[in-house]
C-alpha positions in Angstrom: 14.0 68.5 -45.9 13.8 71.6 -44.6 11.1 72.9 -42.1 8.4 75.0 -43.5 7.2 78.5 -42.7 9.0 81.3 -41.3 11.3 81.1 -38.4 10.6 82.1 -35.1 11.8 84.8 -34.3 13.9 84.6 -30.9 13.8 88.5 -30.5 10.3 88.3 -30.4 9.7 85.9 -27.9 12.2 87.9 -25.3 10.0 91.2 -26.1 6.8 89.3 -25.3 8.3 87.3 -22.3 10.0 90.6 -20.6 6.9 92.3 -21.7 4.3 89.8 -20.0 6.7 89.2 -17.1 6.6 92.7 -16.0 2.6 92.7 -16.4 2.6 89.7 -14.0 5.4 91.8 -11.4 3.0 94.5 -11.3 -0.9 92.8 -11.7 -0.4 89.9 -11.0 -1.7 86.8 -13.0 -5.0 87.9 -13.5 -3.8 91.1 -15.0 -1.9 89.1 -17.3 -3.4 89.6 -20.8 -2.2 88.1 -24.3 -3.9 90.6 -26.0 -2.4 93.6 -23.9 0.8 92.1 -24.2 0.7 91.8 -28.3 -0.3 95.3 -28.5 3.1 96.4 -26.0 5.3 93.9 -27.8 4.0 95.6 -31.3 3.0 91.8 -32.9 0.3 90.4 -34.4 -2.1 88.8 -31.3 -2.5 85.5 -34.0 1.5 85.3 -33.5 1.3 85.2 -29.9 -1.7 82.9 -29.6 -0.1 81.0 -32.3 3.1 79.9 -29.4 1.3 80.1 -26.5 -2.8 79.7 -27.3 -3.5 80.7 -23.4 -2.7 83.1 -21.0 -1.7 80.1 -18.9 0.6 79.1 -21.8 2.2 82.2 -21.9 2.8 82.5 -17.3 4.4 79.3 -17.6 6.8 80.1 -20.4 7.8 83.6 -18.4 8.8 81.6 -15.2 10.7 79.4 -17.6 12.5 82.3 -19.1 13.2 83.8 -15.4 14.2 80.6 -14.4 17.5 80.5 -16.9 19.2 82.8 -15.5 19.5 81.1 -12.3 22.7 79.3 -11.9 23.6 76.6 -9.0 27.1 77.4 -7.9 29.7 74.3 -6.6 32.3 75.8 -4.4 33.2 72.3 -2.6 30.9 73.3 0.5 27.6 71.1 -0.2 25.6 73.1 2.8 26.8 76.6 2.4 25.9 75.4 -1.8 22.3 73.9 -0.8 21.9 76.8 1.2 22.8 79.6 -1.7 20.3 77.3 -4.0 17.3 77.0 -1.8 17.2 80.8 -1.1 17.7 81.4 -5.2 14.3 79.2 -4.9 12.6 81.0 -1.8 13.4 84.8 -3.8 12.3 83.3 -7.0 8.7 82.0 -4.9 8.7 85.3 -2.7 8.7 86.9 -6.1 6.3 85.0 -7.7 3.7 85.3 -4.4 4.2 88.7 -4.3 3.4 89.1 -7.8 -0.1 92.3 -8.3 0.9 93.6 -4.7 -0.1 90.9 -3.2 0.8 90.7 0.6 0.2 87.9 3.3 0.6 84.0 3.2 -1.3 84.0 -0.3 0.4 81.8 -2.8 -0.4 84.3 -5.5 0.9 83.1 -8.8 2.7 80.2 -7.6 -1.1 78.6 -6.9 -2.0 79.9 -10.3 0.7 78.3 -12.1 0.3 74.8 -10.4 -3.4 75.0 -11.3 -2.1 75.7 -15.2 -0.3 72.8 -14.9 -3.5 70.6 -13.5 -5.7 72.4 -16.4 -3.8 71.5 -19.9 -2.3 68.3 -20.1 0.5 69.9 -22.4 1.2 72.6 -19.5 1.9 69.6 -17.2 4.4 67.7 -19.3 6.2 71.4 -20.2 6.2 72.2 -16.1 7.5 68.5 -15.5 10.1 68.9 -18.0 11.3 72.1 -16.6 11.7 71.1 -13.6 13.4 67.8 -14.3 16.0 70.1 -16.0 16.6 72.4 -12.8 16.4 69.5 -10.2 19.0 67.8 -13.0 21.5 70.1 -11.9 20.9 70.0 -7.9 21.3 66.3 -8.2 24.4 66.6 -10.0 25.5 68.8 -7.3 25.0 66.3 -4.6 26.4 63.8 -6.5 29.6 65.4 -6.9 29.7 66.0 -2.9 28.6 62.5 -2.4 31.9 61.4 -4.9 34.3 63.2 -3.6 33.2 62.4 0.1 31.4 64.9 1.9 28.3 62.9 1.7 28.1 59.5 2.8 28.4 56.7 -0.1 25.0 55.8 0.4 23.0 59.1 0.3 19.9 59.2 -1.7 20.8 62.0 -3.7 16.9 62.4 -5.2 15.2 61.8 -1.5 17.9 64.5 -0.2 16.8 67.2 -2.9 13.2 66.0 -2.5 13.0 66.6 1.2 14.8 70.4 0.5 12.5 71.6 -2.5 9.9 70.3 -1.3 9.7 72.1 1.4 9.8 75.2 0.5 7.2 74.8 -2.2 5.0 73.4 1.0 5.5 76.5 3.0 4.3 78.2 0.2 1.5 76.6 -1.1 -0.4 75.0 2.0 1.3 77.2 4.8 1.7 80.7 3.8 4.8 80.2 6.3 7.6 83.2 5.4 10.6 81.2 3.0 13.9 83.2 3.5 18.0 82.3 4.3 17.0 81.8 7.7 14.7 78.9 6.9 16.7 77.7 4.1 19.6 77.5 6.7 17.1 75.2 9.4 16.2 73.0 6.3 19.6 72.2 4.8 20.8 71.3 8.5 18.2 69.5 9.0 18.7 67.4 5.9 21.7 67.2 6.1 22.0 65.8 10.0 23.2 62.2 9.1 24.1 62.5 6.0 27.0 64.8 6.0 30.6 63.1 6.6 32.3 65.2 8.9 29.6 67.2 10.3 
């Protein structure tokens, strides 16, 4: 049986995404508007409240859609690799808390977007899943050091990646601490100490 209705239209939802993302670079999340962002994308608001019925809805899918184009690279070196990815995070977050001309320790849109998550239940399980998906492929990535030896047999590959991520979203969030390569060099060495076969 086929599905009813129309399609949706994948062109659509890149206009609107590229089009809200860039309200969000330059207002930040409370200059994010679904209605300003129909009018730009030249649709229909019903269409747009129709895929995402808030503008919470609609921020989460735009990090989503920044998000996949962010690859994790393997070059047989697990810290200079954990090193690339975590500063791929702590530009992504920089980003994302500079985000209206924002300046300072605020967590900007980064807050916002956790709080999304706490308001709708279904923004939760969508920010979950994402994330599962992303920390997917840095556990996949440890593994394969861990495999071919670099990391020791017994590593906890989730604890590891916990202990990395984690921190940076900490710095952010609760600290207002800066999040660059320098730091992302510290916390990889850090985590690593131990763990690493032949330091």
């Amino acid at each position: 049986m086929s599905p009813r209705g129309r399609p949706r239209d994948t062109q659509v939802d890149e206009r609107v995404l590229l089009i809200a993302a860039a309200l969000v670079f330059e207002r930040g999340y409370a200059g994010l508007s679904i209605d300003e962002v129909a009018e730009r994308a030249g649709v229909a608001k019903t269409t747009l409240y129709r895929r995402w019925p808030t503008k919470d809805h609609l921020a989460v899918a735009v990090v989503a859609r920044l998000q996949e184009d962010d690859e994790i690279t393997d070059t047989g070196d697990i810290r200079a690799d954990l090193v690339t990815y975590l500063e791929k995070i702590a530009t992504a977050l920089n980003r994302m808390r500079a985000a209206g001309g924002r300046a300072g320790p605020s967590a900007g849109v980064v807050a916002e977007l956790a709080a999304a998550a706490a308001r709708h239940e279904d923004i939760g399980r969508l920010a979950r899943r994402q994330y599962a998906e992303r920390n997917a492929l840095a556990l996949a990535l440890i593994e394969r050091a861990r495999v071919r030896g670099e990391l020791r047999a017994d590593l906890d590959a989730e604890a590891l990646f916990d202990q990395l991520a984690g921190a940076l979203y900490y710095r952010v969030m609760i600290t207002g601490a800066p999040v660059d390569r320098a730091y992302a060099e510290r916390l990889v060495s850090s985590a690593l100490e131990g763990n690493l076969t032949c330091p």
